[in-house]
C-alpha positions as CSV (number, residue, x, y, z in Angstrom):
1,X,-9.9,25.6,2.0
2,X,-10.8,29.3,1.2
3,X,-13.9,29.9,-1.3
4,X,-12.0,30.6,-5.4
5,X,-13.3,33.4,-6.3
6,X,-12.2,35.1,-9.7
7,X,-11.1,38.7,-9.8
8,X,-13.4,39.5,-12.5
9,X,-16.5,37.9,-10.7
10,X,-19.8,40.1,-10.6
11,X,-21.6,39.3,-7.3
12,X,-24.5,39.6,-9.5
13,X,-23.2,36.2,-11.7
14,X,-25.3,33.2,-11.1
15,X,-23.9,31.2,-7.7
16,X,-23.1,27.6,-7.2
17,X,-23.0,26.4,-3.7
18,X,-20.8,23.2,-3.5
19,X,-21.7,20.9,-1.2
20,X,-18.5,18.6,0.1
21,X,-18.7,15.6,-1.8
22,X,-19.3,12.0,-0.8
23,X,-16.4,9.5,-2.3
24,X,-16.2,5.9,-1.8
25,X,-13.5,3.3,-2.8
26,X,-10.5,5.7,-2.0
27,X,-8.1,5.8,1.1
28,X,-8.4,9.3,2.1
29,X,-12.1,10.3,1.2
30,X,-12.2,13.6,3.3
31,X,-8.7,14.9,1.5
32,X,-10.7,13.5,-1.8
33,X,-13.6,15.1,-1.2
34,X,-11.9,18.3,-0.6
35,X,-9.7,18.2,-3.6
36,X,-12.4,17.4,-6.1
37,X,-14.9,20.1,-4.3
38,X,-11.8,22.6,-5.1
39,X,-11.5,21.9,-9.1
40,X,-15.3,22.1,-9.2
41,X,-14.8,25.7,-7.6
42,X,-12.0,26.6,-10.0
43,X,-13.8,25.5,-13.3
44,X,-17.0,27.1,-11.9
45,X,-15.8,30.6,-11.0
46,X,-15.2,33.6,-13.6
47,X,-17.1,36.3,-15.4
48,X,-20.1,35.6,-15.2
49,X,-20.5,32.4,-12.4
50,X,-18.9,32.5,-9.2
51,X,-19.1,29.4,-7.0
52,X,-18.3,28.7,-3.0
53,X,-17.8,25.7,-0.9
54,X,-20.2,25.1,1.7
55,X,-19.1,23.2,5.1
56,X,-22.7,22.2,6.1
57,X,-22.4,18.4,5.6
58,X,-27.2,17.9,6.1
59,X,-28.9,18.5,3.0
60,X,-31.1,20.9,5.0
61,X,-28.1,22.7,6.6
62,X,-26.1,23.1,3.0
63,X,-29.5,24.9,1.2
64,X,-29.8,27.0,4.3
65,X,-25.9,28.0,4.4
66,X,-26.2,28.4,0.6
67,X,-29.5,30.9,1.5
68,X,-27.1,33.1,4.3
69,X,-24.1,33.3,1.5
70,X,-27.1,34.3,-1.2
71,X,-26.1,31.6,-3.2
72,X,-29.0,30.0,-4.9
73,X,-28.1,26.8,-6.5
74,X,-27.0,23.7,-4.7
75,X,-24.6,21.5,-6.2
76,X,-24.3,17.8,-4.8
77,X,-21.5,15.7,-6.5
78,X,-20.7,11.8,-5.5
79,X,-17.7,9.9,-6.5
80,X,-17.1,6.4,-6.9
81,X,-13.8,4.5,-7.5
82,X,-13.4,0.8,-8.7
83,X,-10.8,-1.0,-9.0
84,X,-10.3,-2.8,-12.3
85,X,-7.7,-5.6,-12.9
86,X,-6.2,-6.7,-9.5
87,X,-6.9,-3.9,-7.4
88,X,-3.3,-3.0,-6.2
89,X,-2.3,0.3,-5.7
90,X,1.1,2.3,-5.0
91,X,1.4,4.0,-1.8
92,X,2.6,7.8,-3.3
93,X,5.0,10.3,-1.5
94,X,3.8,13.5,-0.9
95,X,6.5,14.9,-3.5
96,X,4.6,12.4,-6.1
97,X,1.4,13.0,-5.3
98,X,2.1,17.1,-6.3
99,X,4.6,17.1,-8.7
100,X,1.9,14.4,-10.7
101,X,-1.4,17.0,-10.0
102,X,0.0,20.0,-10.6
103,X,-0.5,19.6,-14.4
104,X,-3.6,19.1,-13.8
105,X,-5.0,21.7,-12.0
106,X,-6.7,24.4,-14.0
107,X,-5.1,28.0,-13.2
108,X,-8.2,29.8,-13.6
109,X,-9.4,31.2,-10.1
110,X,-6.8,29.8,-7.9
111,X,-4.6,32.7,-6.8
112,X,-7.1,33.8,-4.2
113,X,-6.9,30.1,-2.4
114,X,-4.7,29.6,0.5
115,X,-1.2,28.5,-0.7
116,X,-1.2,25.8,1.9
117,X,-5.1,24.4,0.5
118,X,-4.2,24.9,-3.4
119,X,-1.3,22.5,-1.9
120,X,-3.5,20.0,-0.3
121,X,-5.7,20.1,-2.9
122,X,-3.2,19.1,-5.5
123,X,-1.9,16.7,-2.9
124,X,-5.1,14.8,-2.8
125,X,-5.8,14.6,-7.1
126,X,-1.9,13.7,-7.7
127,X,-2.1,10.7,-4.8
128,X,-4.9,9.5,-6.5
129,X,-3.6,9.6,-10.0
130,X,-0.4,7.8,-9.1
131,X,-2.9,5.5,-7.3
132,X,-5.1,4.7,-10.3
133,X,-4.3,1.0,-12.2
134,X,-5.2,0.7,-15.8
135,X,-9.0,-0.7,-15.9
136,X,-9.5,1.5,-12.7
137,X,-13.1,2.9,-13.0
138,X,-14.1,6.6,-11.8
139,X,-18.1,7.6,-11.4
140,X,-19.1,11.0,-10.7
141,X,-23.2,11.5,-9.7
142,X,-24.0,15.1,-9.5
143,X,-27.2,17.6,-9.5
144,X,-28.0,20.8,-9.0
145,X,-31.3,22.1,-7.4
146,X,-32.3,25.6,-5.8
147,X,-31.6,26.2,-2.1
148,X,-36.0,25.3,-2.0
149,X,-35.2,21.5,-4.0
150,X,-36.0,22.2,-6.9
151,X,-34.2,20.9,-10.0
152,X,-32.1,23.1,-11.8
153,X,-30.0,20.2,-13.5
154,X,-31.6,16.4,-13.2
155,X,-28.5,13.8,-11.5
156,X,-26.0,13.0,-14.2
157,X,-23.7,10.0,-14.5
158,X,-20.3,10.3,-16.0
159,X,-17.8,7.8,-15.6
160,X,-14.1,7.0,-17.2
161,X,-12.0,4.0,-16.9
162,X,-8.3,4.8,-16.6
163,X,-6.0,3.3,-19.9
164,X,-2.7,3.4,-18.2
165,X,-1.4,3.2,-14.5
166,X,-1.0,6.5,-13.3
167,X,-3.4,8.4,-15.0
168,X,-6.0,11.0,-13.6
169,X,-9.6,10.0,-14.4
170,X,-10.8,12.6,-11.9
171,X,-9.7,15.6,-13.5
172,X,-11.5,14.9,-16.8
173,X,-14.3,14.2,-15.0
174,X,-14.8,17.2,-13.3
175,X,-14.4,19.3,-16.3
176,X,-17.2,17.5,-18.0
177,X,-19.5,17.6,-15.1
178,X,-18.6,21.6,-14.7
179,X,-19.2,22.3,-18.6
180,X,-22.8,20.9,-18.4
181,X,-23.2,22.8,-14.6
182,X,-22.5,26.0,-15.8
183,X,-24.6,25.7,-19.3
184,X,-27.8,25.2,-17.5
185,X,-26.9,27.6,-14.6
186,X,-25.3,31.0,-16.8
187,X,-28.3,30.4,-19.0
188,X,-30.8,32.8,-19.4
């Protein structure tokens, strides 16, 4: 998928390199991964933050691809889904699975993304929401440190439980985790 980049972003703004995620409990982790690494980079792009996604998968290989795309903030996200009540899912069509995320991806950022991996992306979030059971628990662990370790941002813990069958706990998620990211990282 194509790094977001906002029209209106100064190459000067403060950088996030995202790192892909790790994600447990889900069928398709890598098309997971993918899809929650793209709505970090489209809540964590605009004026004055830009963000890009880094394919090194090493923790010593990420900070020193972060390093060659001057980016100077590492962000490391893992996400964890538990099944509540009896654990059975719904296997979603394609034609689900996007008609149900594309309400929830934020418009902010995305025109520059490949039409095909905005797609995908949405693909991904929308199987997973017409995956999730009421009860259905969603952790996200993330941090940020500089490309040399250092801790910009100490690991946080979020999690949601979903209410109704259906629902994206994900999305929600994400937003939070992105509001605290760019607080600490645009401040100055």
């Amino acid at each position: 998928m194509a790094s977001v980049q906002a029209t209106g972003s100064r190459p000067e703004a403060p950088c996030v390199a995202i790192v892909l995620p790790s994600v447990e409990g889900v069928d398709d982790s890598t098309a997971v991964a993918m899809s929650v690494r793209g709505l970090f980079q489209s809540y964590l792009t605009g004026p004055s933050l830009r963000s890009i996604a880094l394919d090194a998968k090493l923790a010593s290989q990420a900070n020193e691809e972060a390093i060659q795309k001057q980016c100077t903030k590492v962000l490391t996200v893992s996400l964890t889904r538990k099944a509540g009540g009896n654990g059975k899912s719904k296997v979603a069509t394609a034609a689900q699975a996007a008609g149900t995320a594309a309400g929830y991806i934020p418009a902010g950022g995305l025109g520059e993304i490949a039409v095909a991996g905005a797609a995908a992306s949405a693909q991904a979030v929308g199987s997973l929401a017409s995956t999730t059971r009421a009860k259905d628990e969603m952790r996200i662990e993330y941090r940020v440190t500089s490309v040399d370790g250092a801790p910009i941002l100490a690991p946080k813990t979020e999690t949601r439980k979903a209410q109704s069958n259906g629902e994206d706990i994900v999305t929600p998620l994400v937003e939070r985790a992105s509001n605290a990211i760019a607080f600490v990282v645009t401040k100055k």
